[in-house]
MMTF fields as JSON, N, C-alpha, C and O atoms, coordinates in Angstrom:
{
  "mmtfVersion": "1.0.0",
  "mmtfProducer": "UNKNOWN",
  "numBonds": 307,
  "numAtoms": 308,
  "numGroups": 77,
  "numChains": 1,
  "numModels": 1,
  "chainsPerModel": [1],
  "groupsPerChain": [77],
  "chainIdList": ["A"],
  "bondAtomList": [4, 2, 8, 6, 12, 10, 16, 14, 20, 18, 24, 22, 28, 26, 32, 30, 36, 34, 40, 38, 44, 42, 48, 46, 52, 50, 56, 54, 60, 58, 64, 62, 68, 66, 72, 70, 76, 74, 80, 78, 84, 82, 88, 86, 92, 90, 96, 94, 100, 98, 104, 102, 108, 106, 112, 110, 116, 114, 120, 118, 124, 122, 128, 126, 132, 130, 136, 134, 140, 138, 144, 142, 148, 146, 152, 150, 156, 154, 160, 158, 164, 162, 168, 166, 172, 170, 176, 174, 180, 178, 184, 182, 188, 186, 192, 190, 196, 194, 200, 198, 204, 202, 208, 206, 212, 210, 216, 214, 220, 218, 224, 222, 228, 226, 232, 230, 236, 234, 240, 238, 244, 242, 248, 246, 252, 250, 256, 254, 260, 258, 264, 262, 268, 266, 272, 270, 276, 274, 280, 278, 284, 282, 288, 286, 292, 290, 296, 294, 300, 298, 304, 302],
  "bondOrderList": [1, 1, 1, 1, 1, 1, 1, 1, 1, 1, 1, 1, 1, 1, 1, 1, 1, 1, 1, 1, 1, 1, 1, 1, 1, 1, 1, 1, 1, 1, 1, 1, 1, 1, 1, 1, 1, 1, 1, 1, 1, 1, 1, 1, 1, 1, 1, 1, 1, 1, 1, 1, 1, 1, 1, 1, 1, 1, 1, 1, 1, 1, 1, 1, 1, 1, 1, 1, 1, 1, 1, 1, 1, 1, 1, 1],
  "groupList": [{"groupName": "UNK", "atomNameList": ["N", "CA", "C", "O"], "elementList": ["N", "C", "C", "O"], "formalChargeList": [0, 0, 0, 0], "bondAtomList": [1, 0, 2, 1, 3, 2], "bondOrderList": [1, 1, 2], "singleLetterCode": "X", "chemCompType": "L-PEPTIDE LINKING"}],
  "groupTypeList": [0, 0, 0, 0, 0, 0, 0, 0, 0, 0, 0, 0, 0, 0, 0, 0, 0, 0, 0, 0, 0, 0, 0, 0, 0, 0, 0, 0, 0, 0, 0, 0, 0, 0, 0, 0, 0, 0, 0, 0, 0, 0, 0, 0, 0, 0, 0, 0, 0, 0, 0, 0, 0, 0, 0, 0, 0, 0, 0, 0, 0, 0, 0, 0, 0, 0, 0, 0, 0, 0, 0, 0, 0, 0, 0, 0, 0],
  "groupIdList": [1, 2, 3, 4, 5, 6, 7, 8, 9, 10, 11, 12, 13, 14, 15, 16, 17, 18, 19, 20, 21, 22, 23, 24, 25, 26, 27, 28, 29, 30, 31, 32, 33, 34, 35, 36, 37, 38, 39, 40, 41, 42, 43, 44, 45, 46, 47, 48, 49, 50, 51, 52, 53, 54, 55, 56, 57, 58, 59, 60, 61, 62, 63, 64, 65, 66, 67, 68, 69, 70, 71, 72, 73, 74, 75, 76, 77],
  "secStructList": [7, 2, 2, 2, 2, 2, 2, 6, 6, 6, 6, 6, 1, 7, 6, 6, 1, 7, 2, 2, 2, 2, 2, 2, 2, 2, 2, 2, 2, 2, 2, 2, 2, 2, 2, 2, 2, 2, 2, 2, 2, 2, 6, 6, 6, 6, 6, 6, 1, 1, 2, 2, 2, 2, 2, 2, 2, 2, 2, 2, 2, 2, 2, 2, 2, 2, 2, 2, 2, 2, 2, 2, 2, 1, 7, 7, 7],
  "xCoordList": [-3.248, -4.406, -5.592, -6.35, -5.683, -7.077, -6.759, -7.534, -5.547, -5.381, -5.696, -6.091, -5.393, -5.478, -6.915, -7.402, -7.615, -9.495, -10.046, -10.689, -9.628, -10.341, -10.337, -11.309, -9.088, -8.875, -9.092, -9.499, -8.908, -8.783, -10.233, -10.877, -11.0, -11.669, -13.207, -14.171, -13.45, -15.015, -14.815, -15.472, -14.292, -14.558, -15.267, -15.913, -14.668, -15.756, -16.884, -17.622, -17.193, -18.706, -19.837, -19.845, -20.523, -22.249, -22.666, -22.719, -22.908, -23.627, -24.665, -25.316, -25.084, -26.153, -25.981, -26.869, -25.13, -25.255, -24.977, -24.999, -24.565, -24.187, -22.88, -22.64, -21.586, -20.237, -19.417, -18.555, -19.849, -18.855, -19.265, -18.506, -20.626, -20.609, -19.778, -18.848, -20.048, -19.051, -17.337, -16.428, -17.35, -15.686, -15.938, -15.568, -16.481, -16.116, -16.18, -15.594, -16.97, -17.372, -15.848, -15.527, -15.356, -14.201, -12.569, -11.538, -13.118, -11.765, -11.632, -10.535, -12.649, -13.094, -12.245, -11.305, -13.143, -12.494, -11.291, -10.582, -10.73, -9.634, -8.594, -7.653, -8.647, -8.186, -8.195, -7.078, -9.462, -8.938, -8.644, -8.24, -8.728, -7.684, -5.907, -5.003, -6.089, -4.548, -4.025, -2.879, -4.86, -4.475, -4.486, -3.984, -5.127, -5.725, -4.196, -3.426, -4.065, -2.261, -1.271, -0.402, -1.243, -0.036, 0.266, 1.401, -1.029, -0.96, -0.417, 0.621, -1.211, -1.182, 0.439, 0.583, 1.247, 2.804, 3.624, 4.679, 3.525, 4.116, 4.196, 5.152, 2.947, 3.257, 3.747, 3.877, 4.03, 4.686, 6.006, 6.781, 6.264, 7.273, 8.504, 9.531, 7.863, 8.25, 8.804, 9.806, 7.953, 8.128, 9.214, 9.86, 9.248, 10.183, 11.739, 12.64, 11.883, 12.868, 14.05, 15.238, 13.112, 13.514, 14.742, 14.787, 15.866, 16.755, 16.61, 17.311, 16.07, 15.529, 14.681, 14.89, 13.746, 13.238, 13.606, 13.232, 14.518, 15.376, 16.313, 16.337, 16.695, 18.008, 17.238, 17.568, 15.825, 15.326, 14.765, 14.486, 14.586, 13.856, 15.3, 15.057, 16.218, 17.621, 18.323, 19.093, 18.147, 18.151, 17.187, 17.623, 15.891, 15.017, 15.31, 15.494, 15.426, 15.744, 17.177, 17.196, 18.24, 19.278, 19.048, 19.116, 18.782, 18.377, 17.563, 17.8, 16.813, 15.758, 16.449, 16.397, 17.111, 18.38, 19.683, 20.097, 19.84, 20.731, 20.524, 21.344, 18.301, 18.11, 17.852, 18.39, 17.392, 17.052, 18.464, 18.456, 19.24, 20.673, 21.291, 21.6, 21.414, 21.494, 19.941, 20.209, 19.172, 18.35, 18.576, 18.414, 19.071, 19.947, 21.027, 21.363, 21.291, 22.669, 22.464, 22.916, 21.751, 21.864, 20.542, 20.023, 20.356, 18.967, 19.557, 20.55, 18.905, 19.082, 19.128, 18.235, 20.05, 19.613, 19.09, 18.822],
  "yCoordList": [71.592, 71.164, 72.053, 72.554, 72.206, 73.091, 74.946, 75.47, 75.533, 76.396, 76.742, 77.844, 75.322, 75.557, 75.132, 75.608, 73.973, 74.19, 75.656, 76.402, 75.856, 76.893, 78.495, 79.245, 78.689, 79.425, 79.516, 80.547, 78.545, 78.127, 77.925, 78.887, 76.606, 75.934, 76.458, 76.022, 77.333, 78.585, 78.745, 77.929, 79.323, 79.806, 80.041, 80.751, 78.781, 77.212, 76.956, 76.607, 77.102, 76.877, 77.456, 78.685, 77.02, 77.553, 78.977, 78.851, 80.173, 80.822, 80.385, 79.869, 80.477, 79.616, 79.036, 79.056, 77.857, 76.478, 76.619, 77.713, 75.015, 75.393, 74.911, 73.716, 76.217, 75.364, 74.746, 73.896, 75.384, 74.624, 72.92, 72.373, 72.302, 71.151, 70.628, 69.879, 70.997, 70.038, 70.442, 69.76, 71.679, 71.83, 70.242, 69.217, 70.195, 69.422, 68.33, 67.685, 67.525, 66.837, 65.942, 64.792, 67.306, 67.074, 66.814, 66.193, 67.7, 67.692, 65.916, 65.43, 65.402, 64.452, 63.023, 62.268, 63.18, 62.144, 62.308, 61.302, 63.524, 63.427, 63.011, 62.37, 63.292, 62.963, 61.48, 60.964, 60.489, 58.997, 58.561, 57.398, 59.555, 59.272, 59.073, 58.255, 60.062, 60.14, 58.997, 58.556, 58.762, 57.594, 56.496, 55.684, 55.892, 54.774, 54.737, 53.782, 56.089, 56.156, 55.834, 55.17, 56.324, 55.986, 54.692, 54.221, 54.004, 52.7, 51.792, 51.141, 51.8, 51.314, 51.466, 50.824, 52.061, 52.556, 52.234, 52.139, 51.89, 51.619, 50.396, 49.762, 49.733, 48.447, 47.375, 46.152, 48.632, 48.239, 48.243, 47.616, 49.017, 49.848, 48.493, 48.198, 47.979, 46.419, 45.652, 44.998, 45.688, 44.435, 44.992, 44.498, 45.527, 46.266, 46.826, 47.279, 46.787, 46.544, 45.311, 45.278, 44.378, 42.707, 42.874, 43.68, 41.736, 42.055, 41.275, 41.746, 40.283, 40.101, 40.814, 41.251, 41.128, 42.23, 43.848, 44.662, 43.964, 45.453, 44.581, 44.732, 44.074, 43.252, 43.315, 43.964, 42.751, 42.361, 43.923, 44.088, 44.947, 46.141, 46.987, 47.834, 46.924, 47.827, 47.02, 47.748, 45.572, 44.899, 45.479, 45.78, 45.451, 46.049, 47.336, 47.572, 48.632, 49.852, 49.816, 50.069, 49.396, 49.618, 49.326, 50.062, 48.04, 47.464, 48.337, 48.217, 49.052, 49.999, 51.428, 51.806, 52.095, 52.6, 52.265, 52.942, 51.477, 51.219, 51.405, 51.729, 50.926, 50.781, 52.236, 52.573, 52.832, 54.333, 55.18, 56.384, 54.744, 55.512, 54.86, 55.598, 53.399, 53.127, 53.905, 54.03, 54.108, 54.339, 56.005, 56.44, 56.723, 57.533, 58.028, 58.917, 57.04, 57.141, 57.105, 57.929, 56.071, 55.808, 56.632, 56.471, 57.357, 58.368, 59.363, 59.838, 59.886, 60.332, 62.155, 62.58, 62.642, 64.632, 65.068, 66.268],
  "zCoordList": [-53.504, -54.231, -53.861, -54.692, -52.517, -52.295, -53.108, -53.909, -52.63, -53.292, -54.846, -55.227, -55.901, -56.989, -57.59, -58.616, -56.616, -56.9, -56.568, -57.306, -55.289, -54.657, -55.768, -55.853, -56.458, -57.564, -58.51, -59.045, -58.995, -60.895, -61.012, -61.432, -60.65, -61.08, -60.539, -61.168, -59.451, -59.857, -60.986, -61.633, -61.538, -63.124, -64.185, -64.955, -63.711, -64.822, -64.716, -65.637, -63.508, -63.198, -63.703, -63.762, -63.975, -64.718, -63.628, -62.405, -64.284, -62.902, -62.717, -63.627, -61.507, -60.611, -60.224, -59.373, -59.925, -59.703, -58.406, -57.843, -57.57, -56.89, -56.999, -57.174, -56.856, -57.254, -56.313, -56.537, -54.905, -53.913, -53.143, -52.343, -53.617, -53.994, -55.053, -54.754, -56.493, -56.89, -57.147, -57.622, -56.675, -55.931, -55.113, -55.686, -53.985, -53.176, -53.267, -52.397, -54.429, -54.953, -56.073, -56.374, -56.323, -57.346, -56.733, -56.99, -55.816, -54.95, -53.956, -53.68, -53.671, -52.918, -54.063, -53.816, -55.334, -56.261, -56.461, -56.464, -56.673, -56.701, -55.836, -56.303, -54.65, -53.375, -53.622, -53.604, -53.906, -54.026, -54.76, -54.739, -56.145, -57.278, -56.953, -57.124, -56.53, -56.085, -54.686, -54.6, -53.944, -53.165, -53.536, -52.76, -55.044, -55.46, -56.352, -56.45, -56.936, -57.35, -56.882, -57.446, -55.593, -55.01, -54.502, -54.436, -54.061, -53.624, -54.72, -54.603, -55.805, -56.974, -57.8, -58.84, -57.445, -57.031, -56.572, -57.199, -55.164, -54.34, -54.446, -53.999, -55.213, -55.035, -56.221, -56.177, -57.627, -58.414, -58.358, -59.08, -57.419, -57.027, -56.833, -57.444, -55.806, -55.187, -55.742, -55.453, -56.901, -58.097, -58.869, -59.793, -58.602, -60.518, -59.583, -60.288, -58.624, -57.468, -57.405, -57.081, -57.866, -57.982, -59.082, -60.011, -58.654, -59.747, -60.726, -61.621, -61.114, -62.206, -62.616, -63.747, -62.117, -63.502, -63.695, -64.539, -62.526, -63.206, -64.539, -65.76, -64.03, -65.574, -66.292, -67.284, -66.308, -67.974, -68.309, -69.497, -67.535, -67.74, -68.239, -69.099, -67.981, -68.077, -69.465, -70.091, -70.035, -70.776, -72.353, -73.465, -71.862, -72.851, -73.201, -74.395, -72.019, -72.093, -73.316, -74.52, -72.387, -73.568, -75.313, -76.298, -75.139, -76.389, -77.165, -78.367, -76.93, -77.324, -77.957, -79.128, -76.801, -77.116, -78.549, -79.49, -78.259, -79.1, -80.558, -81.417, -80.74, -81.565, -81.961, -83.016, -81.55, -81.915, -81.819, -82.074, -81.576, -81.967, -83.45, -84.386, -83.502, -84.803, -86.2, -87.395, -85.885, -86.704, -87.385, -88.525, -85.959, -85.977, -86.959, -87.742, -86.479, -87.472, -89.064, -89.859, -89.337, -90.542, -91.368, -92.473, -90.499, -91.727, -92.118, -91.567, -93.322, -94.901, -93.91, -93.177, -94.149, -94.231, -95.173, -95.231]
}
């Protein structure tokens, strides 16, 4: 991540400004973007683990499937 701010994203910046504030500024949100992700993950993670709701999720999935293979099938060339 620092490699690809530290590169890419001067660029962009207005000349003048100052850019390695909001580099750091950007890099900072992002950083608790991405932790606010993973938490937020992990703890769906949990839930969707449960075997009732893998069945009803592997239940829906197929079903879904099935339907887009029949729809498949039966359209016009």
């Amino acid at each position: 991540m620092a490699a690809f701010f530290t590169s890419l994203l001067p660029q962009f910046a207005p000349p003048g400004t100052e850019s390695f504030a909001g580099l750091a500024l950007f890099s900072l949100l992002t950083l608790s973007w991405l932790e606010f992700y993973t938490l937020a993950i992990a703890r769906i993670g949990t839930v969707l683990r449960r075997s009732p709701v893998r069945r009803a999720l592997e239940g829906i999935t197929g079903a879904a499937l099935v339907c887009l293979g029949l729809k498949l099938a039966t359209e016009n060339r």
